[in-house]
C-alpha positions in Angstrom: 126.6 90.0 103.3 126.4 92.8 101.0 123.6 95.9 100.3 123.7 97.8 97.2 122.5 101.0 95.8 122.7 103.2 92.9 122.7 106.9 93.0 123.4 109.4 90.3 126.0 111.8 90.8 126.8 114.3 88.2 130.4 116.2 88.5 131.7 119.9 88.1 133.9 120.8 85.1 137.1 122.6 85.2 136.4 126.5 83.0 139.0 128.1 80.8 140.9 129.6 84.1 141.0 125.8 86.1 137.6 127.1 87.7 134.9 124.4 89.3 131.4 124.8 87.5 128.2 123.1 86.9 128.6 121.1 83.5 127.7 122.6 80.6 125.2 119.9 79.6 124.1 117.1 82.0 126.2 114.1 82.5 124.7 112.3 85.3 126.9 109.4 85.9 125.5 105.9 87.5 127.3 104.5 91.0 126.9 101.9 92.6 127.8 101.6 96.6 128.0 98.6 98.3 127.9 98.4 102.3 129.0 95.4 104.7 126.7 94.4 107.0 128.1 95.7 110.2 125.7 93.7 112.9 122.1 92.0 112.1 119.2 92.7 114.8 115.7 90.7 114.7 114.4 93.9 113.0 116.9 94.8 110.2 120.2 95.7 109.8 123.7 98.0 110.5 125.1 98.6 107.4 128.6 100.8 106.6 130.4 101.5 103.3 132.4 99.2 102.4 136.4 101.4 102.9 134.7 100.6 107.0 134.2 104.1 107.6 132.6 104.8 111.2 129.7 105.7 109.8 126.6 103.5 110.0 122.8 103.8 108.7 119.8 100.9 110.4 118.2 99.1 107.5 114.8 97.2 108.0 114.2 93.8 106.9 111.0 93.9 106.0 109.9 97.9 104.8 109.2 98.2 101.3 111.6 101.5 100.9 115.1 100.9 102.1 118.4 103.3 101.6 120.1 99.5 100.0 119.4 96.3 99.3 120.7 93.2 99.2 120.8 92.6 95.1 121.6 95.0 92.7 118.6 94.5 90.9 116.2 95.2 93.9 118.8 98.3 93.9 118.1 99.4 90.2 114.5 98.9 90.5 115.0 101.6 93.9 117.4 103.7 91.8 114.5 103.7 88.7 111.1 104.4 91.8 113.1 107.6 93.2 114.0 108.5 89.9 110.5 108.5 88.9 108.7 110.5 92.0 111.4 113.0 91.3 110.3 113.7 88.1 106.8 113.7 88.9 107.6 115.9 92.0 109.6 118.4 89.4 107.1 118.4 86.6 104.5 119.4 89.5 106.6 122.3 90.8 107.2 123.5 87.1 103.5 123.8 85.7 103.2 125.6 89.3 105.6 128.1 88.3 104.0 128.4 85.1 100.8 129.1 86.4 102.2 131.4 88.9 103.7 133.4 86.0 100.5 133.1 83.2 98.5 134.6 86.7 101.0 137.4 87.0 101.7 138.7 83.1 98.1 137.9 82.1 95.5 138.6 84.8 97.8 141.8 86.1 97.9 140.5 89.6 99.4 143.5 91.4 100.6 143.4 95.4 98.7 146.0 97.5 
């Protein structure tokens, strides 16, 4: 038995001098890892990546958030829910910084 999931991975770019950097414009790419079942309890399941690397993560059968699933389009649907709370966790964060900043230029909020 397989478990899928997708996670976005963006890489660093090679400078003028053969130097590592952030991209200069994102280029988040798509990947797909697939994990063996390892050993299935009553509860869930041991899952490892598929090159049988030692490590191991527990699945559970039956919660509605798992780290991989067993179809790639329960995976997608995952990859496409985290995706989405990120944003909404990020958007949140940046009208607070706004705020914070509006507060401090406009309404001369001065530290005693």
């Amino acid at each position: 038995m397989k478990f899928y999931r997708y996670d976005i991975v963006e890489y660093a770019e090679h400078d003028i001098d053969g130097e590592l950097i952030a991209p200069t414009y994102p280029n988040p790419k798509i990947e797909l890892r697939v994990y063996e079942l390892k050993k299935e309890t009553p509860c869930g399941y041991w899952i490892c990546l598929e090159s049988g690397y030692s490590w191991k993560k527990w699945i559970s059968k039956t919660s509605k958030k798992r780290f991989a699933y067993p179809t790639k389009k329960e995976a997608m649907i995952n990859l496409i829910k985290r995706t989405e709370t990120r944003l909404r966790i990020l958007n949140r964060q940046v009208d607070l910084c706004k705020s914070v900043l509006y507060k401090v230029r406009n309404e001369k909020v001065f530290i005693n």
